[in-house]
N, C-alpha and C positions, 0 to 999 in steps of 0.2 A: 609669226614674226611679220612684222610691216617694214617695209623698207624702200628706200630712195637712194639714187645716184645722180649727181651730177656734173657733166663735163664741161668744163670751165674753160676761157682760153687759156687759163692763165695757174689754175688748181682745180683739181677732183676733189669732189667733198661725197661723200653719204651719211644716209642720217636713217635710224632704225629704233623702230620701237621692238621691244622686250618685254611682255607684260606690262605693268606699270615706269618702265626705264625708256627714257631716250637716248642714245646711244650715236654721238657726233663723229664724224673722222672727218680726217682733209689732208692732202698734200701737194706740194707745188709742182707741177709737170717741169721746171726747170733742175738743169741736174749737167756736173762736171764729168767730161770723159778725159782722164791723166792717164800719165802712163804707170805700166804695173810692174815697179821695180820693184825689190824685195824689201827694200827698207821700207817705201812708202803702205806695202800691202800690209806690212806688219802695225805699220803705224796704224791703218783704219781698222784690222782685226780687234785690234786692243782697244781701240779707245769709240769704233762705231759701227751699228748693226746696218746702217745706210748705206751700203755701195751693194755691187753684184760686176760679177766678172764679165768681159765682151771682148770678143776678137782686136778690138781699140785698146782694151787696156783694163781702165777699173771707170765701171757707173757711178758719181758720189750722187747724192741727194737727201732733200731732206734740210735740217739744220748742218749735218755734216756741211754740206755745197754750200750753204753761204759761208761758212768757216773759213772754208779751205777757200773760196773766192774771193776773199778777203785775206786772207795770208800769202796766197799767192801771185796777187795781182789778175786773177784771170777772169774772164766775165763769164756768165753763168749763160748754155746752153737753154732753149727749152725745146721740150721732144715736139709741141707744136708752131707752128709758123702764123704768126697774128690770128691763132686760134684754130689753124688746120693743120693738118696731117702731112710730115717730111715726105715728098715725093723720095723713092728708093734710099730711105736710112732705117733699114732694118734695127741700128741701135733703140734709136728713136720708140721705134714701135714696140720693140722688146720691152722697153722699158713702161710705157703703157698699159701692156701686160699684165705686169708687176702691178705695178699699179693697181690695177682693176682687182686683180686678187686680193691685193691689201685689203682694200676698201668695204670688200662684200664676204663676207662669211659662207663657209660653205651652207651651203639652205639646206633646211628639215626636210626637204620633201624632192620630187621631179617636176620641172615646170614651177615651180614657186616662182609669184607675182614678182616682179621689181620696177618700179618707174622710172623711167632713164628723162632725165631734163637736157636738153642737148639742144644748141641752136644751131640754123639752115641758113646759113648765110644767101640771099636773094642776091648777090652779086659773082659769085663764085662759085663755078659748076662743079666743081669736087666736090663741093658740102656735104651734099647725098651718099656720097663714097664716104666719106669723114666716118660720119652717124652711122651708117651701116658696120663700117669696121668697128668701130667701137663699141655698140651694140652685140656684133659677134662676141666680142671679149667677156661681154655680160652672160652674154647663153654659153658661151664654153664653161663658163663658174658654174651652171645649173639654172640661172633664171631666166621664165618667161620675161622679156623684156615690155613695154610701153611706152611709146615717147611723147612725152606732152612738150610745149615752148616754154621757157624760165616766164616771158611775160602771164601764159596762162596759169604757170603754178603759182605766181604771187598774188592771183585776183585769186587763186583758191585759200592760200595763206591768210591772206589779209580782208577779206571784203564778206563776209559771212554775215556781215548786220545790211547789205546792198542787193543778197540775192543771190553771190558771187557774178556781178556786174563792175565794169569799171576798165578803164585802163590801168595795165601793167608795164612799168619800165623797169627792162634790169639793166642796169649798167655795168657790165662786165668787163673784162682786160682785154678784150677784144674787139666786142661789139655791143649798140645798144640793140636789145630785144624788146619789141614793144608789140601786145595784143592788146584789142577792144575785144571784150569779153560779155557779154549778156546771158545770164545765167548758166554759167558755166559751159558755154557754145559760144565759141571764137569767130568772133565774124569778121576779124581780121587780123593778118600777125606781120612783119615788116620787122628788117633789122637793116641797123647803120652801122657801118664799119669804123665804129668812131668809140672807143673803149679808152681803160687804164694804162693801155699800152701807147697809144700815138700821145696820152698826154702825159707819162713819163718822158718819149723820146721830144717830144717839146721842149718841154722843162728843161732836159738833161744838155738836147742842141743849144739852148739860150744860157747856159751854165758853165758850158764847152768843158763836160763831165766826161772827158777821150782816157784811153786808159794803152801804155805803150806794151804791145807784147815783145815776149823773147825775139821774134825774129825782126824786128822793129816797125810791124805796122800797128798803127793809129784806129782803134776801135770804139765806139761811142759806150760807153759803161751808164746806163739805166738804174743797174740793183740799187745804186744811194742814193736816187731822186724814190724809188719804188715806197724803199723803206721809209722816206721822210714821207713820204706821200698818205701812205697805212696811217701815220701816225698824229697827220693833221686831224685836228678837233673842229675845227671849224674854220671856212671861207670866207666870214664877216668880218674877220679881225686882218688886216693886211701890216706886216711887219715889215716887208721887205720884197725886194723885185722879185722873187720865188714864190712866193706867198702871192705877188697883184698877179704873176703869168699864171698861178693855178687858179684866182677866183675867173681870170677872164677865159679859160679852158673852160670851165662848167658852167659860165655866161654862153660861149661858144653853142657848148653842146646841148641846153636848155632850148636856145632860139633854133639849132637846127632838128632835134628831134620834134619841137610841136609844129615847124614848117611841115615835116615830112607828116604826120599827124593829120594836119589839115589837106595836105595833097590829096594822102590815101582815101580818105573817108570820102572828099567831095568824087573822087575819081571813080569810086565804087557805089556812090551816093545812098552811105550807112547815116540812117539818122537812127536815136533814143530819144522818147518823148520825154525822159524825166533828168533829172541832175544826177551825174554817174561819180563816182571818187576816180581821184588818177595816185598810183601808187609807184613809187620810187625805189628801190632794190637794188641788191650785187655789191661788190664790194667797193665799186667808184662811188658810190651814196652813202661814204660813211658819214666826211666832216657833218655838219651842223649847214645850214645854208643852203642845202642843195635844194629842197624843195623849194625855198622862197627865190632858187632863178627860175624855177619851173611857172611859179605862178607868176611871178613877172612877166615872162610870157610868153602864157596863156591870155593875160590882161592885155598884151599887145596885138596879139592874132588871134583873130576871127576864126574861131572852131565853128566846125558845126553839128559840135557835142556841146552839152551846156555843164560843164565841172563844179561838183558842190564842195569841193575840196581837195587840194595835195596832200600829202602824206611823207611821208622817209619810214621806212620798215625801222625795227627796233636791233633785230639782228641783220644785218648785211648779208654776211654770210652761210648763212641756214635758213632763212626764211620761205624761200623758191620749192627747199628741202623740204619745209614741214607742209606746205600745201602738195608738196606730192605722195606725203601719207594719208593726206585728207582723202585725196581722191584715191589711192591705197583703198580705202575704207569704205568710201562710198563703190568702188567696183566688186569688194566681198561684200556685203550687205545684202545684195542679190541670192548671190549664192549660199549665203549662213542662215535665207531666209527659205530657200529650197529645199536645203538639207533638213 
């Protein structure tokens, strides 16, 4: 068995081959803690396998937690904080846990391989602490863990006719992750704290999407810009003031990820003598359009890489996954060739 994890700001995904089967999971790290009266506990018994018990009350998550965050007016927790880890909310982490268990299957063997995709946030000295803990969570399941960057797994995913050369952008609900990649050797990696999440909380400020709880304060409610957001097709089409604030968000974060792009490279002074691809990923890259603010630009600033082409991955959300079975494969190859 080949297998991959990924930790998300925003959702845990794994993705596992099986012989000839590929084998996808995912789920949202955001999740309702209610109280555990008998009526309500009976209500989730019967009608969902989503919750688990906590000193708080009851965990929901899953489909359950948008339900019920929607029938109840209450906005949806997430066990991460703009993609890191609740400083002392053991819920949080419990739930994490769970999580990781979900996702990975107990393995055939001791030490069986598993690729952990996780980003290092370069602004926030926790990160390191983040990855580690969650990493442990992987080896308490049984597996050797590995940790590559989302930007290195998508030039593994995607760039196989290049050499596995290219830049990689993922744009996640947290943060963008971006490596320059030359033959499968990162010669550089850099992430911007500019994700799916600051431009829901955009969106939803400019919308004044407030939601009033029981004790009557005023809370900015995200989940309905989130979901409208998953569901746009594309950035070219502007219907309405919602639609021009998201194409001008991914205008935004187009022009500031290739600034930082050209900062790095000159700073470190990485040149490639030949035209490299620049590839697009995560699940902020879904609509239609995204690539073509990337190449815009690219056409306005002076790299000093020369780009033979943008891209937008085909799956958003598994793609980062399936280059971390590649290289899954390329690390037993070695070994299947010892044996």
């Amino acid at each position: 068995m080949n297998i991959a994890i990924e930790f998300g700001g925003g959702e845990f995904r794994s993705l596992r081959r099986e012989g000839s089967r590929l084998l996808a999971r995912r789920i949202s790290t955001d999740y309702l803690v209610i109280d555990a009266n008998e009526s309500r506990r009976k209500i989730l018994e019967r009608h969902s396998e989503e919750f688990a018990r906590c000193d708080a009350g009851m965990i929901v998550f899953g489909n359950a937690a948008n339900e019920l965050a929607e029938l109840l007016t209450l906005p949806l927790q997430s066990a991460l904080e703009k993609g890191h880890l609740r400083k002392d909310d053991p819920v949080s982490r419990q739930f994490l846990g769970a999580l990781v268990e979900g996702l990975l299957p107990v393995p055939q063997g001791t030490d069986s391989p598993c690729i952990v995709i996780a980003s290092q946030d370069d602004q926030n000295p926790n990160s390191q602490e983040d990855v580690h803990f969650l990493t442990q969570l992987v080896k308490l399941r049984g597996y050797q863990p590995e940790i590559i960057s989302p930007g290195l797994a998508l030039i593994l995913s995607e760039c196989s006719r290049s050499g596995f050369t290219g830049v990689g952008i993922k744009m996640g609900a947290a943060l963008l992750d971006i490596s320059l990649v030359y033959q499968t050797r990162e010669l550089a990696r850099f992430t911007i704290p500019c994700g799916g999440q600051r431009v829901d909380r955009q969106i939803a400020i400019s919308q004044n999407c407030f939601v009033r709880l029981q004790d009557g304060r005023e809370v900015l409610d995200v989940r309905p810009i989130r979901i409208w957001r998953e569901g746009v097709e594309t950035i070219n089409h502007i219907s309405d003031s919602r639609t021009l604030e998201l194409r001008n968000q991914y205008r935004e974060i187009a022009f500031m990820a290739t600034h930082r792009i050209q900062q790095e490279l000159n700073q470190n002074g990485i040149r490639i003598p030949k035209q490299i691809p620049l590839v697009i990923g995560g699940t902020l890259a879904g609509p239609a359009g995204t690539d073509e603010m990337f190449t815009q630009a690219i056409s306005e600033i002076e790299l000093p890489i020369r780009i033979s082409e943008v891209s937008r991955v085909h799956n958003v959300r598994f793609s980062a996954l399936r280059g971390g079975l590649i290289l899954g494969e390329m690390v037993s190859k070695p070994e299947k060739s010892a044996a």
